[in-house]
N, C-alpha and C positions, 0 to 999 in steps of 0.2 A: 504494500500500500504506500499511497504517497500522500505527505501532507500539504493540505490546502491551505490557502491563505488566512481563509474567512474561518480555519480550526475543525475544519469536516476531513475528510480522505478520499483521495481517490483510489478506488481498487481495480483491479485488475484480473482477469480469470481466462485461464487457458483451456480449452476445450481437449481432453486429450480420450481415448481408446486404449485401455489394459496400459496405460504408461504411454503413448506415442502420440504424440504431438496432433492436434489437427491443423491441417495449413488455411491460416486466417479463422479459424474458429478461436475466435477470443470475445469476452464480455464487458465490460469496463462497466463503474458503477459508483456515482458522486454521490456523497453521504454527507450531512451536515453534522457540526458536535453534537448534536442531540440524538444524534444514529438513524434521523429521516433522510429519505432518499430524494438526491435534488434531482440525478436525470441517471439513465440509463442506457448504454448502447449494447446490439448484442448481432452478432452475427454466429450462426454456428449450426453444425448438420445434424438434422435428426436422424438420418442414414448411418452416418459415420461408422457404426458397429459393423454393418455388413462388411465392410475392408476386410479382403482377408489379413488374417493376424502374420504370417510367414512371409517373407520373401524367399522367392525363386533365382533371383540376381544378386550375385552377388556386390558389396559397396564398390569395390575398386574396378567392376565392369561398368557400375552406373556413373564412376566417375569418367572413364575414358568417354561413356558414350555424349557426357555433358560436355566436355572440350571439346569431343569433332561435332556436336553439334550446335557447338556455339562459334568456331573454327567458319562452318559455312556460311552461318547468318548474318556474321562480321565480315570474315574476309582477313579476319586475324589469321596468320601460322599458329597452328593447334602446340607445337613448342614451343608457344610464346606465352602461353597460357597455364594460369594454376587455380588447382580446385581445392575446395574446402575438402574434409574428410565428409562423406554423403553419412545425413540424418536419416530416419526414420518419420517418417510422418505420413498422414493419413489425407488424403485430398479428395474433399468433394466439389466438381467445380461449380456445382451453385453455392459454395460460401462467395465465392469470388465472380461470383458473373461468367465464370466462363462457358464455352458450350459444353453439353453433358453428354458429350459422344460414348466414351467408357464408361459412366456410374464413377460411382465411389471405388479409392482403391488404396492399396498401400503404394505409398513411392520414397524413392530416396533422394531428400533434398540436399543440391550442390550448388554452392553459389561459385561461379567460373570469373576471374578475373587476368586482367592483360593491360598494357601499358602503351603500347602501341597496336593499331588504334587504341583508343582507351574502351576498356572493357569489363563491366561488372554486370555480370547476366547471374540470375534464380534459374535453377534448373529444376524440373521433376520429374524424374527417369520411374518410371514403373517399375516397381520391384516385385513385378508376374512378368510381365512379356520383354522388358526393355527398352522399351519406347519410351520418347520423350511423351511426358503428360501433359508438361506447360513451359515454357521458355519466353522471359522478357527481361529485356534492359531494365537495371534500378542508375542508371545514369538520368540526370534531366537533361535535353536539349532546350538551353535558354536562347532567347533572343541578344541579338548584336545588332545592338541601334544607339545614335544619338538624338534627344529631342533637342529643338534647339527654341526659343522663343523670341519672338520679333516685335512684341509687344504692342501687337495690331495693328503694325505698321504696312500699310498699301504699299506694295511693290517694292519690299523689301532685298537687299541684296540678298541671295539665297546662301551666301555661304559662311556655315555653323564654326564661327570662330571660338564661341564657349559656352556650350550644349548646357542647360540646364538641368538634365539627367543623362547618365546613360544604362544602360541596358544591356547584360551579358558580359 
């Protein structure tokens, strides 16, 4: 828990399966000192159980298979590339919006990271078939811009000597 300003807490709660993490299945839960509840968020799979409990893949095949398949997506050299030790966790892809072509499943989370390009991808390798479950960039692409103000000035010279913001 974490403590709040105003002297309430905020909690925190992991959705997990016999010990195994669910991916995005978490609760959070704002409580004032008096132990009333100010708000509550909660994303989490009432499926989740069905995941079979065993993996068939082994971690250090699901790791190779999250660097050639993050190798392709990028265009990075797959030897350029390092993977965490693969987690266990449990994915059903409506915690997360995504589509529910497999159902619930067990997979092994690898987050694959690289320096040139820059590269830090979440992987979830199926720990039944092998297959990638889910793969996306945690990089942001930000904007590269300057504003510049002319102070409503009609036909103004256009060139941004000292931008007022910039951007990226």
């Amino acid at each position: 828990h974490t403590p709040s300003l105003t002297g309430g807490v905020a909690l925190r709660f992991q959705q997990q399966v016999d010990g195994v993490p669910v991916f995005g299945g978490q609760a959070s839960v704002q409580v004032d000192r008096d132990g009333g509840v100010l708000s509550s968020l909660a994303d989490l799979s009432p499926r989740a159980a069905e995941a079979p409990s065993r993996a068939s893949v082994l971690p250090a095949v699901a790791r190779v298979t999250a660097i050639e398949a993050v190798a392709r997506d990028t265009g990075a050299p797959a030897g350029a590339l390092e993977a965490t030790i693969p987690e266990a966790q449990v994915y059903d892809p409506l915690v997360v919006g995504a589509d529910d072509t497999f159902g619930v499943r067990l997979t092994w989370l690898v987050e694959v990271t690289g320096s040139t390009p820059p590269v830090r991808h979440l992987v979830l390798v199926d720990a039944t078939t092998g297959a990638v479950a889910l793969s996306f960039s945690q990089l942001t692409h930000a904007l590269d811009r300057e504003i510049c103000d002319f102070a409503n000035v009609a036909n103004a010279d256009e060139t941004c000597i000292s931008p007022v913001r910039i951007e990226g």
